[in-house]
C-alpha positions, 0 to 999 in steps of 0.5 A, a space after each residue: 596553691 589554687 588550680 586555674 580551674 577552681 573557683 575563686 574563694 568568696 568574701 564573707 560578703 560575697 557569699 552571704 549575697 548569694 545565699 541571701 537570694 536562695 534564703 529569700 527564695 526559699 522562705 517566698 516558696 515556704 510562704 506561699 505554699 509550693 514553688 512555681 516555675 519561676 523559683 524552680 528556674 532560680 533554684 536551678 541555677 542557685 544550686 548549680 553556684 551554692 555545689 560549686 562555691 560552698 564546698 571550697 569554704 565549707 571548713 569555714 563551718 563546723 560538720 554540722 553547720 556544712 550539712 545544714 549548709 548542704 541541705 538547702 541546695 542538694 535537693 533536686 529542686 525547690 519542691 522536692 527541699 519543701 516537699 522534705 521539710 520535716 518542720 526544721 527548714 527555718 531553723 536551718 536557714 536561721 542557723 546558717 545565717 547566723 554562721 556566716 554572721 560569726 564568719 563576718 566577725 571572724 574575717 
């Protein structure tokens, strides 16, 4: 049973949608180099939703796929995820990507 507090749980769809916009922005911010006050605002505000929406379908994902999950939104913000980048950021977007691919099939 789901407490009257709690966020709906998120079609595959529904998820991939929103996670699509901070992919998109993420790989805008990697390709220009740094973030602008714009993507920072938008980090903001997908961050806010990814701590709220994820963790009800985290056990969607495998413990590793959860953190890579986690790690593209925990960031305080845009610059700071950039800025942390040890050259795996792609690999993690693609990773996901690809998990929420599988979930699709799954559902």
């Amino acid at each position: 049973m789901r407490l009257a507090s709690s966020p709906p749980l998120l079609t595959p769809d529904a998820f991939e949608a929103r996670f699509g916009d901070l992919v998109e922005l993420i790989c805008d911010a990697a390709h220009v180099g740094h973030s602008k006050p714009f993507m920072e605002a938008q980090y903001t505000l997908l961050r806010a939703w990814m701590s709220e929406h994820f963790p009800p379908i985290a056990a969607e994902f495998s413990g590793r796929l959860q953190e890579e999950f986690e790690s593209l939104y925990c960031a305080e913000s845009l610059s700071v995820l950039l800025t942390q980048d040890s050259g795996a950021l792609m690999g993690r977007l693609l990773d996901t990507q690809e998990a929420i691919v599988a979930w699709k099939q799954a559902d």
